[in-house]
Residue frames relative to the residue before (quaternion, step in Angstrom):
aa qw qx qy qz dx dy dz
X 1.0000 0.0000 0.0000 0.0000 0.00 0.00 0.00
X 0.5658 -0.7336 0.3541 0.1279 3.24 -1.02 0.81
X 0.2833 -0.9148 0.2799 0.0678 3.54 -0.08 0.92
X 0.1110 -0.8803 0.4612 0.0027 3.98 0.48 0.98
X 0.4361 -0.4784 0.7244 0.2372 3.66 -1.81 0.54
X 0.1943 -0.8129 0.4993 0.2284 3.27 -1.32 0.69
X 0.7333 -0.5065 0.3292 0.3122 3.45 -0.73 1.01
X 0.7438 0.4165 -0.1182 0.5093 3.66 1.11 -0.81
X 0.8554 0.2786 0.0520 0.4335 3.18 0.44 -1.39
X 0.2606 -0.7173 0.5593 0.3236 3.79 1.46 -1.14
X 0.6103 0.5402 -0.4791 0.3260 3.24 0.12 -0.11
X 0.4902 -0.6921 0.4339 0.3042 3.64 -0.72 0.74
X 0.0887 -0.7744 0.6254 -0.0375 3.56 -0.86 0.60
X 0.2244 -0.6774 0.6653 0.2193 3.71 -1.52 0.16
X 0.3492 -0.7732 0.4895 0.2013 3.37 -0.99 1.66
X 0.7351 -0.3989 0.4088 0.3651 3.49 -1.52 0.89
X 0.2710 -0.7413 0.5867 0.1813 3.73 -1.07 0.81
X 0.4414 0.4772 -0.3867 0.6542 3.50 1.44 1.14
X 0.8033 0.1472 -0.0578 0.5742 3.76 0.85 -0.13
X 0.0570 -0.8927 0.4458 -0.0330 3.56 0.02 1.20
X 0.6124 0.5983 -0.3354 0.3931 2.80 1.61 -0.45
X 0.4262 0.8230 -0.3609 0.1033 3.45 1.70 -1.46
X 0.1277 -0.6985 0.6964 0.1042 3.94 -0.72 0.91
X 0.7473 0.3024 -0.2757 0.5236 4.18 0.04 -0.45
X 0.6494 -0.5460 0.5192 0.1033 3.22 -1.62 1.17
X 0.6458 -0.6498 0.2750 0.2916 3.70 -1.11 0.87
X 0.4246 0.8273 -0.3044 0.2067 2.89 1.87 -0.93
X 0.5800 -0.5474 0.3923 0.4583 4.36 -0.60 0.44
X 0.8290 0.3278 -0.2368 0.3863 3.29 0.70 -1.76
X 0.4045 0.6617 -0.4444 0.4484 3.84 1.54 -0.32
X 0.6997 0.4690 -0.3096 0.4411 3.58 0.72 -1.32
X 0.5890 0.6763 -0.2134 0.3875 3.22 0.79 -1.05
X 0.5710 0.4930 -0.2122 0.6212 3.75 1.30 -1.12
X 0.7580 0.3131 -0.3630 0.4423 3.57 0.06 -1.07
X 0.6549 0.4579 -0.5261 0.2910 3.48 0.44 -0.34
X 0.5111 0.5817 -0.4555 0.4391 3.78 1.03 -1.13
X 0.7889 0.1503 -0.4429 0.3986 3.50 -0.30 -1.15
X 0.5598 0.4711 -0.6111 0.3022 3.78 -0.09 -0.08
X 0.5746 0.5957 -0.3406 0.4460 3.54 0.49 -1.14
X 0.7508 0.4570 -0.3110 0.3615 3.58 0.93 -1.14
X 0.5998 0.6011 -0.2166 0.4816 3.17 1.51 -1.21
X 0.4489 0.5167 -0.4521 0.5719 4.14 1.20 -0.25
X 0.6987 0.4926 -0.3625 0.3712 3.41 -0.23 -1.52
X 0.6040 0.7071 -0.1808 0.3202 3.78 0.80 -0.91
X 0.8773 -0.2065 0.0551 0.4296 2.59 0.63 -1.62
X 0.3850 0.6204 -0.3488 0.5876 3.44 2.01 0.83
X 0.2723 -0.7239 0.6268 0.0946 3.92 0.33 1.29
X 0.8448 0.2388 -0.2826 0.3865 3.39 -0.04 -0.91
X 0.5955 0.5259 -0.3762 0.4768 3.62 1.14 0.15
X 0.5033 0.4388 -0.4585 0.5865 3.84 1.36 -0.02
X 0.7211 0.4699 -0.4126 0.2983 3.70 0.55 -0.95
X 0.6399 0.5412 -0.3249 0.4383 3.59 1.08 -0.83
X 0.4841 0.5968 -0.3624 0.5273 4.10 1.62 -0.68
X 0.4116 0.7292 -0.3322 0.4343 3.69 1.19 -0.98
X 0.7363 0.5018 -0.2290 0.3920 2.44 -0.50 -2.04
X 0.8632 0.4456 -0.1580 0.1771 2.14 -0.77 -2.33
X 0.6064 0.5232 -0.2998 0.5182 3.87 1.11 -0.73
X 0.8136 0.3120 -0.2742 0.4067 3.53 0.19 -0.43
X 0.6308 0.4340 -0.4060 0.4988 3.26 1.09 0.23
X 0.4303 0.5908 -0.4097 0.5459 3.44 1.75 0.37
X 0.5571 0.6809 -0.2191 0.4219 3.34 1.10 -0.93
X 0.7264 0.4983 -0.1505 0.4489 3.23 0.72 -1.98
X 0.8771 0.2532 -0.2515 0.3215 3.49 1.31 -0.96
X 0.5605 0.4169 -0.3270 0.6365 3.41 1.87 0.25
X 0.1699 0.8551 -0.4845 -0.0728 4.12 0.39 0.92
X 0.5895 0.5085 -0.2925 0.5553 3.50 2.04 -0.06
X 0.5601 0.7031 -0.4296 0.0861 3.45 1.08 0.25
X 0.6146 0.6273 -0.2838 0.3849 3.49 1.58 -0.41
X 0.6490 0.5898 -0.1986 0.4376 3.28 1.76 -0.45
X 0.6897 0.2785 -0.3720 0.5553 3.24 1.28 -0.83
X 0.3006 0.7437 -0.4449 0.3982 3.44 1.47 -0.01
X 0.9019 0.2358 -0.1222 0.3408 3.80 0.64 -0.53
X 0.6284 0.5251 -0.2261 0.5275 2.53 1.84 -0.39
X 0.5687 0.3183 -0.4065 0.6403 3.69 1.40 0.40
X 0.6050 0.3693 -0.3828 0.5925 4.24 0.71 0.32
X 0.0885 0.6837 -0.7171 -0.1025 4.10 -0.13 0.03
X 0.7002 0.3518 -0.5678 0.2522 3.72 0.04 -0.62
X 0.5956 0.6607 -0.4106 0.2006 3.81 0.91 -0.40
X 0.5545 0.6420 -0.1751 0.4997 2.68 1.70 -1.40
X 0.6777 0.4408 -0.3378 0.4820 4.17 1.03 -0.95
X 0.4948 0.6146 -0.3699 0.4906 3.77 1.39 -0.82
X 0.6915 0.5383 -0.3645 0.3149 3.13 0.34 -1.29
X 0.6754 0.6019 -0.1624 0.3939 3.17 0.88 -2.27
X 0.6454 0.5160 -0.3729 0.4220 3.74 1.27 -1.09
X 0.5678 0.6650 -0.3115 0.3720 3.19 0.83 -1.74
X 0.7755 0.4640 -0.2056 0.3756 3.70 0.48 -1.74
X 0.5614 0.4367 -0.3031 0.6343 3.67 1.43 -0.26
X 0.6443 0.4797 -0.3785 0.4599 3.31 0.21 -0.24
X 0.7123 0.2974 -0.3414 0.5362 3.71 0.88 -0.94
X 0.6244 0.5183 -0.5086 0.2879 3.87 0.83 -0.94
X 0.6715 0.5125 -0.3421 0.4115 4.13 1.02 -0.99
X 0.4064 0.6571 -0.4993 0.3921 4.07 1.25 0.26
X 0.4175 -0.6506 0.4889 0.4042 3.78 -0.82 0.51
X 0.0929 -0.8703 0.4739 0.0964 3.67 -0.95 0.39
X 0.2326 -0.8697 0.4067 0.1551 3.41 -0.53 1.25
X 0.7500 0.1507 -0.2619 0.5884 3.27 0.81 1.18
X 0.5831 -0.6046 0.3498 0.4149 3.76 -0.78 -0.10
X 0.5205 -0.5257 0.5880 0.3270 3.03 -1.52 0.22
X 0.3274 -0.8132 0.4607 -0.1389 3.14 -1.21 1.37
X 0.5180 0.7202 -0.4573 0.0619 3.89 -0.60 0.16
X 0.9122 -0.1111 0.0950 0.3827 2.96 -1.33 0.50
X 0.8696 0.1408 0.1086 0.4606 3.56 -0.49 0.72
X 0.4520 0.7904 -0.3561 0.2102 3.63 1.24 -0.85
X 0.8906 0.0639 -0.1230 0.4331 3.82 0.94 -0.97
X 0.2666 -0.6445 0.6839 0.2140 4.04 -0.57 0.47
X 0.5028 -0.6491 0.5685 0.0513 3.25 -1.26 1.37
X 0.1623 -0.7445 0.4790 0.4359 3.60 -0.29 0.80
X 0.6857 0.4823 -0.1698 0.5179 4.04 1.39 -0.44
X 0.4184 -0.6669 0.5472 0.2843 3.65 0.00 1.24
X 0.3023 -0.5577 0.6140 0.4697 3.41 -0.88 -0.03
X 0.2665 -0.7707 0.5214 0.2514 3.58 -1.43 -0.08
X 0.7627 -0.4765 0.0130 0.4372 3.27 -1.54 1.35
X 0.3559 0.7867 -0.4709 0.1809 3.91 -0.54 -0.25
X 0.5703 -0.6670 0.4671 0.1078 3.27 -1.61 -0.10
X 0.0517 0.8939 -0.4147 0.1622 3.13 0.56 1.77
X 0.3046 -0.7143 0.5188 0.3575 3.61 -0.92 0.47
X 0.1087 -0.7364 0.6014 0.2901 3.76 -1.08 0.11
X 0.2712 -0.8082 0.5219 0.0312 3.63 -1.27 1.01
X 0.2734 -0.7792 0.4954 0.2697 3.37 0.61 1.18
X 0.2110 -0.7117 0.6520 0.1547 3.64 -1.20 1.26
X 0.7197 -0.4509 0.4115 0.3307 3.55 -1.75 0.86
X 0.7249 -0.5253 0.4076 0.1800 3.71 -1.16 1.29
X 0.4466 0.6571 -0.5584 0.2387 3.78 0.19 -0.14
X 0.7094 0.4261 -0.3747 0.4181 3.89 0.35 -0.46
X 0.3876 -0.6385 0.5442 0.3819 3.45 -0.88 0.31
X 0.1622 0.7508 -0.6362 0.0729 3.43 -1.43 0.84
X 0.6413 -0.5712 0.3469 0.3769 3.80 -0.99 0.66
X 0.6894 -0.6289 0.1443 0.3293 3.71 -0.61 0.25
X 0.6020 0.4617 -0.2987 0.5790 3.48 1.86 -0.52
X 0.7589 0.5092 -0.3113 0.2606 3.33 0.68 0.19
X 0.2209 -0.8256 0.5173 0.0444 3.92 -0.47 1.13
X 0.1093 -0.8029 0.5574 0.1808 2.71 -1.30 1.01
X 0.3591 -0.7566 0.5464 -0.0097 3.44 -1.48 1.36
X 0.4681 -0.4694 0.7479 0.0346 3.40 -1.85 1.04
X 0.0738 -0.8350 0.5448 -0.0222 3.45 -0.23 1.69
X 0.2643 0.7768 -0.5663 0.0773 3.95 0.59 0.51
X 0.6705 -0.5456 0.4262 0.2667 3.18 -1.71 1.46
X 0.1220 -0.6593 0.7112 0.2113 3.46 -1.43 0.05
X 0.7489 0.0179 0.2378 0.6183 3.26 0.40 -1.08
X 0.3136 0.5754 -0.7368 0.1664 3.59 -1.21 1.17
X 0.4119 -0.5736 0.6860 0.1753 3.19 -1.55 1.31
X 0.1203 -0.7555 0.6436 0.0228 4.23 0.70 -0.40
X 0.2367 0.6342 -0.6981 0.2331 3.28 0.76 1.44
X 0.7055 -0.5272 0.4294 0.1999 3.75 -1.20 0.53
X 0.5907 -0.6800 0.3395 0.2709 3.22 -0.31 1.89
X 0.0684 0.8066 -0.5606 -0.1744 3.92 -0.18 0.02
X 0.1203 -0.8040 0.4991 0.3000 4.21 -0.06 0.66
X 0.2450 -0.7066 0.6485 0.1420 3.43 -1.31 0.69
X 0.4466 -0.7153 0.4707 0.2593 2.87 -1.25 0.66
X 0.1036 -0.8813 0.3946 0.2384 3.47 -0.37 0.18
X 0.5516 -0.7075 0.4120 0.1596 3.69 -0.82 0.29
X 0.0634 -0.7547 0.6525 -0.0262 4.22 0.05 0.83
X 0.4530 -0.6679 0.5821 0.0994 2.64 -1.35 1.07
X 0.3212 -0.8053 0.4388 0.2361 3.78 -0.52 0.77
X 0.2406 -0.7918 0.5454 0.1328 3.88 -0.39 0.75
């Protein structure tokens, strides 16, 4: 029988004669690794499998919305780890800001048009779905926002 290094751990292992292919040892937390990076490697490149991870989290959210709070307040040392950890990253120099979701409201809409975005080099800290971009016009007619009102129908 053939003998393998595991992918996680290094430690040498013999693969299941039901799985020949197996690269990660039997071990919980070995299993445990291969699933993340697989799991990680979906999220990547299976759009409709990141969208359904989406989902599926925020409607976890919607039904546990006190869970991170009482979550710390019955753990304080996590909550002081945390609090260190976050001082520890806020005193790091930083070559760009810190960034998330939603963070700024233009005081000037951009207007309709044709712009290129140019993904700028990583240096700010930001969550993973989020890029950061070099907005330069291509083409804007910058004809003057006009608001319409619109009409709903009443059911």
């Amino acid at each position: 029988m053939e003998i393998k290094q595991c992918a996680a751990c290094g430690q040498v292992f013999q693969p299941r004669p039901q799985t020949p292919q197996q690269s990660y040892c039997s071990t919980p937390r070995c299993q445990l690794e291969r699933r993340r990076r697989w799991q990680l490697l979906k999220r990547q490149s299976d759009p409709d499998y990141q969208d359904n991870q989406t989902r599926a989290q925020h409607a976890w959210v919607q039904r546990n919305p006190d869970y991170w709070r009482e979550y710390r307040s019955t753990h304080p040392e996590y909550a002081e780890r945390n609090r260190a950890l976050q001082r520890e990253r806020d005193g790091r120099p930083q070559n760009g800001s810190i960034a998330k979701m939603d963070v700024s409201i233009p005081e000037m809409p951009l207007p309709s048009g044709i712009y290129r975005l140019s993904r700028v080099a990583a240096g700010a800290i930001a969550k993973m779905d989020v890029w950061t971009v070099e907005i330069t016009v291509h083409t804007c007619p910058c004809v003057p926002q006009v608001k319409i009102a619109k009409r709903g129908r009443v059911r």
